[in-house]
C-alpha positions as CSV (number, residue, x, y, z in Angstrom):
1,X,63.6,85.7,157.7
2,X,66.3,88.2,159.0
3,X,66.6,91.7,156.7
4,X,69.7,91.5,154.1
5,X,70.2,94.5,154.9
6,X,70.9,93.3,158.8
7,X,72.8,90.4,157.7
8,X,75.1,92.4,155.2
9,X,78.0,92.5,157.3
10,X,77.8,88.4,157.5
11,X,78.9,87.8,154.4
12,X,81.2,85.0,154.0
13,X,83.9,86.6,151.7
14,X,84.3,90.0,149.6
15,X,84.9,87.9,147.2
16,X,80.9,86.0,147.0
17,X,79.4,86.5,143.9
18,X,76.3,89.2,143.9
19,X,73.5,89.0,140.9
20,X,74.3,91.3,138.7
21,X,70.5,91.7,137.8
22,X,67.1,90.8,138.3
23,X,63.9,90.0,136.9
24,X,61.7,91.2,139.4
25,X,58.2,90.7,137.3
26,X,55.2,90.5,136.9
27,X,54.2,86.7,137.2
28,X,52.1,85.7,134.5
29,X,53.9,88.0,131.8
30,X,56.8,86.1,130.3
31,X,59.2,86.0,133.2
32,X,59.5,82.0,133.4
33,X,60.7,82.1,129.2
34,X,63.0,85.2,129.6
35,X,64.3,83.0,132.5
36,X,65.3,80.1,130.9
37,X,66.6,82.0,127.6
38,X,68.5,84.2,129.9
39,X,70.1,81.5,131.4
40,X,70.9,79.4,128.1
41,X,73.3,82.2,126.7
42,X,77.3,81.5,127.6
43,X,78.0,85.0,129.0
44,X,74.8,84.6,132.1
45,X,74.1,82.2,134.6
46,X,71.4,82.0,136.8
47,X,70.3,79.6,139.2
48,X,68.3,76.2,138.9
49,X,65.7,77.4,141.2
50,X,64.0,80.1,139.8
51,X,61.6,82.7,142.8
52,X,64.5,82.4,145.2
53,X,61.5,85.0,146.8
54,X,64.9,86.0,149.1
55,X,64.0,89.5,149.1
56,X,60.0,89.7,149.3
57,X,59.3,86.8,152.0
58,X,57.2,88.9,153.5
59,X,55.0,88.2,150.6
60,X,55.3,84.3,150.8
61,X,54.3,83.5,154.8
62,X,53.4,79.8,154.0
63,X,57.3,78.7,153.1
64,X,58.2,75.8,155.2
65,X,61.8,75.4,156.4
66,X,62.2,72.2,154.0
67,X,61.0,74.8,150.9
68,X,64.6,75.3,148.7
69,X,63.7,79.3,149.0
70,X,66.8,80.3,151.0
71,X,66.7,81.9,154.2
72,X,70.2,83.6,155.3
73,X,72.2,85.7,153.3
74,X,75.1,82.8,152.9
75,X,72.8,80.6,151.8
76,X,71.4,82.9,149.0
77,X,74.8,83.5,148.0
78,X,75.2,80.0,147.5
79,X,72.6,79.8,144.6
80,X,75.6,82.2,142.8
81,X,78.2,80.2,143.9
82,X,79.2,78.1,140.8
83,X,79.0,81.3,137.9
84,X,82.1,81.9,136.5
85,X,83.6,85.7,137.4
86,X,83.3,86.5,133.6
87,X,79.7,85.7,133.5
88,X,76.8,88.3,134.4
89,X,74.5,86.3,137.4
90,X,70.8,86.8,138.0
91,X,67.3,85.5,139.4
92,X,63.9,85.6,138.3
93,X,61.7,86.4,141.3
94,X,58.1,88.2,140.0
95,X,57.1,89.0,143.6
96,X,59.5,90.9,143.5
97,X,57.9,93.9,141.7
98,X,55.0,93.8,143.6
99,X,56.7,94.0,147.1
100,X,56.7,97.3,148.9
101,X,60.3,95.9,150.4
102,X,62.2,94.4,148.1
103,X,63.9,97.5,145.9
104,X,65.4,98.9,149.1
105,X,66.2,95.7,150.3
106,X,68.3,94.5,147.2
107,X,69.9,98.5,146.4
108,X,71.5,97.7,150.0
109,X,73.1,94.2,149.1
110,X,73.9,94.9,145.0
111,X,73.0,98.9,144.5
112,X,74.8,98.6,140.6
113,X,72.4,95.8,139.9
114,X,70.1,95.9,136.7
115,X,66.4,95.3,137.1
116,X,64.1,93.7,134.2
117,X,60.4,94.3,134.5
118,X,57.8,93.3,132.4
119,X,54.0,94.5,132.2
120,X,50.9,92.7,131.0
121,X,47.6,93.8,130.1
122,X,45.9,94.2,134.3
123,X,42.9,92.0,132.8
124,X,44.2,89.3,130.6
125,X,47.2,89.3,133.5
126,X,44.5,88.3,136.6
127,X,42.7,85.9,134.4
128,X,46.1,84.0,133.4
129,X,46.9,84.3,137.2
130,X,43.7,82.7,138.1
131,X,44.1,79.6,135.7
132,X,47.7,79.3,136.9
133,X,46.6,79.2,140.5
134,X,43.8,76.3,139.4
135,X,46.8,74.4,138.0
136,X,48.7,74.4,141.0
137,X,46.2,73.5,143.4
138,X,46.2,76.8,145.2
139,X,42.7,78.1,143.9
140,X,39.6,75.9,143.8
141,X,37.3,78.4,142.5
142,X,37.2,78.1,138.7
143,X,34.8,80.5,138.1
144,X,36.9,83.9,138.3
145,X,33.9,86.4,138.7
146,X,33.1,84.2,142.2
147,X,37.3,83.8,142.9
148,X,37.4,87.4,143.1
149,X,34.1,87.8,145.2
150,X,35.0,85.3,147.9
151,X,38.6,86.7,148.1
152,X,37.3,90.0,148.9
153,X,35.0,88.8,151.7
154,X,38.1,87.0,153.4
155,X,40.3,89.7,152.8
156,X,41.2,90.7,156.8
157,X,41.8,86.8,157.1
158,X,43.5,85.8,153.6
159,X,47.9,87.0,154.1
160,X,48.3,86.8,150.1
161,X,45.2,88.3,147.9
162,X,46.1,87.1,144.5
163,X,43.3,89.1,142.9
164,X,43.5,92.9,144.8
165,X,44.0,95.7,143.0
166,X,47.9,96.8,144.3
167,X,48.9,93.8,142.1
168,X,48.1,95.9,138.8
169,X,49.5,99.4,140.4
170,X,52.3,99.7,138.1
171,X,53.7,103.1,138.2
172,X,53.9,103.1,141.7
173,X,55.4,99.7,141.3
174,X,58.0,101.0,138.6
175,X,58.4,104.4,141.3
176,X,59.9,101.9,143.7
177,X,63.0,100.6,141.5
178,X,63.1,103.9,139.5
179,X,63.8,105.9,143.4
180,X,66.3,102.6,144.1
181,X,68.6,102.3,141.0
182,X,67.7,105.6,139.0
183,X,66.2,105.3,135.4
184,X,69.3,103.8,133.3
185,X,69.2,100.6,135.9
186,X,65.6,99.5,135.2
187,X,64.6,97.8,132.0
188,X,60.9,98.1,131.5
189,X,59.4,95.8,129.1
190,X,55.8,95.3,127.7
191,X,54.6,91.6,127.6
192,X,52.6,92.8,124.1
193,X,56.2,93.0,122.4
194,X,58.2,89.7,124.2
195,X,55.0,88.0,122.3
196,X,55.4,89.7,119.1
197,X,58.5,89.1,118.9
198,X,60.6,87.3,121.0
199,X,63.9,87.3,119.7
200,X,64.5,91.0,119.7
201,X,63.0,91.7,123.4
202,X,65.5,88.9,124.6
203,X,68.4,90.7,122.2
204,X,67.0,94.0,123.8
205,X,67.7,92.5,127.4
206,X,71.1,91.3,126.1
207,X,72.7,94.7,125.5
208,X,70.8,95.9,128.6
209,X,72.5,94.0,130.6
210,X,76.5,94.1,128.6
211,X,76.7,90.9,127.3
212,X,76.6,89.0,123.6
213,X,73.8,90.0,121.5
214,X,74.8,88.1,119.1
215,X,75.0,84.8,120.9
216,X,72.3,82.4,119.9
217,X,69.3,82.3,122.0
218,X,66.1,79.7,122.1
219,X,62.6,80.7,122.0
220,X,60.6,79.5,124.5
221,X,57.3,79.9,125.8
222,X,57.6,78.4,129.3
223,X,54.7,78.0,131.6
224,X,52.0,78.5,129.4
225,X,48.3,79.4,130.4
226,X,46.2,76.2,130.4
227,X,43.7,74.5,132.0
228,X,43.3,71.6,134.2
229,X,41.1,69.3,133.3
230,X,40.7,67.4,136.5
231,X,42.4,67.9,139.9
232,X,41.9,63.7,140.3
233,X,43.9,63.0,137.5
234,X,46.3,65.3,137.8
235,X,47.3,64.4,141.1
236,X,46.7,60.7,139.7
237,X,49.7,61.3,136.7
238,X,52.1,62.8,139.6
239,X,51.8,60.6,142.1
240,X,53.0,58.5,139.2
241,X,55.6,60.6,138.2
242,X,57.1,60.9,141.7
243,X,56.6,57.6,142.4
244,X,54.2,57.9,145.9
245,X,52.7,54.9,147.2
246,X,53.4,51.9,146.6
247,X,51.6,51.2,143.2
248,X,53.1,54.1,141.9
249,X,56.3,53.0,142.9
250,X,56.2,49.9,141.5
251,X,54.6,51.3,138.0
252,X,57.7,53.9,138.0
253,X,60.3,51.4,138.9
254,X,59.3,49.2,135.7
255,X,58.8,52.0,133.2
256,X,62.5,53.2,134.4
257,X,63.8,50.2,133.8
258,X,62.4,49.2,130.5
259,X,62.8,53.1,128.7
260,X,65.8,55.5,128.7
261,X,65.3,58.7,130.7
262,X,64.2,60.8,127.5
263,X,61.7,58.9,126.3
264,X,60.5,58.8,130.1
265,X,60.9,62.7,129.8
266,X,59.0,63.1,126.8
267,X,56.4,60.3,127.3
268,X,55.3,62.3,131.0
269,X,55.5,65.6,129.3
270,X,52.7,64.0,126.0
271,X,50.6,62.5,128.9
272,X,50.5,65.8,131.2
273,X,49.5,67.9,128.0
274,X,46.9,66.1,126.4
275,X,45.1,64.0,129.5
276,X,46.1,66.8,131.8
277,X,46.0,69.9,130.7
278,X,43.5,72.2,127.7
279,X,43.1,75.5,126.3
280,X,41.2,77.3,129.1
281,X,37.4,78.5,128.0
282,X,37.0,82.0,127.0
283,X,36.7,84.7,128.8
284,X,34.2,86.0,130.3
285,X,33.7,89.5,128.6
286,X,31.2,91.0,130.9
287,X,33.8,90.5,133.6
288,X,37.1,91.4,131.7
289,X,35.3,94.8,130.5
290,X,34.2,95.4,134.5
291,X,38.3,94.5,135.4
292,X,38.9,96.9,132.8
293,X,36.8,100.0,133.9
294,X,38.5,99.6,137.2
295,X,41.7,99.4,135.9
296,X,41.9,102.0,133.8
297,X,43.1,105.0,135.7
298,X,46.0,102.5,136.3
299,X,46.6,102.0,132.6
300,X,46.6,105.6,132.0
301,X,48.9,106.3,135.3
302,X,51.3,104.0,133.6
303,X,51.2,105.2,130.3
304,X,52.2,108.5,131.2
305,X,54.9,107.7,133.7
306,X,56.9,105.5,131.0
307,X,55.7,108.0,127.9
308,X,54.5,105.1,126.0
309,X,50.7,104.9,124.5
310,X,49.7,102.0,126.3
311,X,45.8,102.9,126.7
312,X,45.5,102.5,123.1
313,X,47.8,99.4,122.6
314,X,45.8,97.9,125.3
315,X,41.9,98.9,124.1
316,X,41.6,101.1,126.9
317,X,40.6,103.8,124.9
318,X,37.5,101.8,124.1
319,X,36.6,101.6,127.4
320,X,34.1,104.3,129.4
């Protein structure tokens, strides 16, 4: 990918539309439903794909030149190109946070932009991370404990460690976009509140960011933490849903023609979460207090950078 920075100057018109903000993370903390109520109020827009990843690639080696992610500037501008000039634009990419590239990289392009973080618990946050990365087929490892352990032995060899501990460095995360857009440009939020209560976060982000506070908004609670029951049948109900092979085609072709799209919709959507998907197991305690121990001078780093009492909020003062 070439820098933005480099390809500044190539911009097709002064007049291209910039994002106005960004949700730069963390994955696994709310993002996806901030996302799509962001986007449902009349005063935003933000594009239909959703980790344009434009500004942290570095992060993401395996893209594949057919992957929607854009590559050139002009073609990342394009995602922007259908918001009205009235409306405040924006993306949702969590790598973002994490990066050790992308704050610089997007103060060059849009250095008035706004940036929305939001922090989970460093436990609870690996753990949902985990399950998400059973669901899509990326981890095979269901155990977490052993996820962890074999991740650290292929550590040289392995370009994206889901499970190291630089994920969960968040002060020196926050440092980043603090030293890039000053304080009264980055909106930190706690994924503890956006739960409790998550109308006011989202009104929270609306006067953030200048726009409608008053305008309603959805709840959501997108992208969920579940479980996959079975990888067979889950790659059994979407070969059916896509329609690959020929028996699938054939099964999707009839069901399209005998139902209207909705009930389509909503029929998948009851299969997926009742053969597909279930609450994940517990967790495993002895291991979440271990994650913990090592994660606590973290916890406390970030608590006293943002003034906020999260060792206590977050049982950390519980832990030895």
């Amino acid at each position: 990918m070439t820098s933005p920075v480099e390809t500044l100057a190539d911009r097709p018109t002064a007049a291209s539309k910039l994002p106005d903000f960004f949700i730069v993370g963390h994955p696994k903390s709310g993002t996806t439903a901030l996302y799509e109520m962001l986007r449902s109020h009349p005063d935003i827009y933000m594009p239909d794909l959703k980790e344009t990843l434009f500004f942290a690639r570095e992060l993401h080696p395996g893209l594949r030149p057919q992957d929607p992610q854009p590559d050139t500037l002009e073609e990342y501008l394009s995602l922007f190109a259908s918001a009205r000039a009235d409306q405040r634009a924006g993306e949702a990419s969590p790598s973002y946070l994490r990066s050790r590239e992308a704050a610089a990289r997007i103060a060059a392009v849009q250095p008035h932009a706004r940036i929305i973080a939001i922090l989970r618990e460093p436990a609870s946050f690996l753990r949902s991370m985990h399950l998400e990365l059973l669901k899509d087929h990326v981890e095979t490892e269901k155990d977490l404990r052993k996820a962890i352990a074999r991740e650290q032995v292929r550590r040289e060899q392995k370009p994206v460690l889901w499970y190291s501990h630089e994920r969960v460095e968040y002060a020196e995360q926050l440092r980043r976009y603090h030293e890039a857009f000053g304080p009264e440009q980055v909106l930190v939020l706690i994924y503890d509140d956006f739960r409790a209560d998550n109308e006011a976060t989202v009104r929270r982000v609306l006067n953030f960011l200048g726009v409608d506070e008053t305008a309603p908004i959805a709840a959501s609670e997108a992208n969920p933490t579940v479980l996959v029951r079975s990888p067979r049948a889950y790659d059994m109900v979407r070969s059916l849903y896509l329609g690959r092979g020929p028996v699938a085609s054939a099964v999707k072709a009839t069901i399209k023609a005998l139902t209207p799209q909705q009930a389509r919709h909503d029929g998948m959507r009851k299969l997926r979460d009742q053969v597909l998907y279930g609450k994940p197991p517990a967790p495993d305690e002895a291991l979440m207090l271990e994650l913990r121990q090592s994660f606590k001078g973290e916890v406390q780093a970030l608590s006293d950078y943002l003034g906020r009492d999260l060792v206590s909020l977050w049982g950390y003062d519980r832990i030895e």
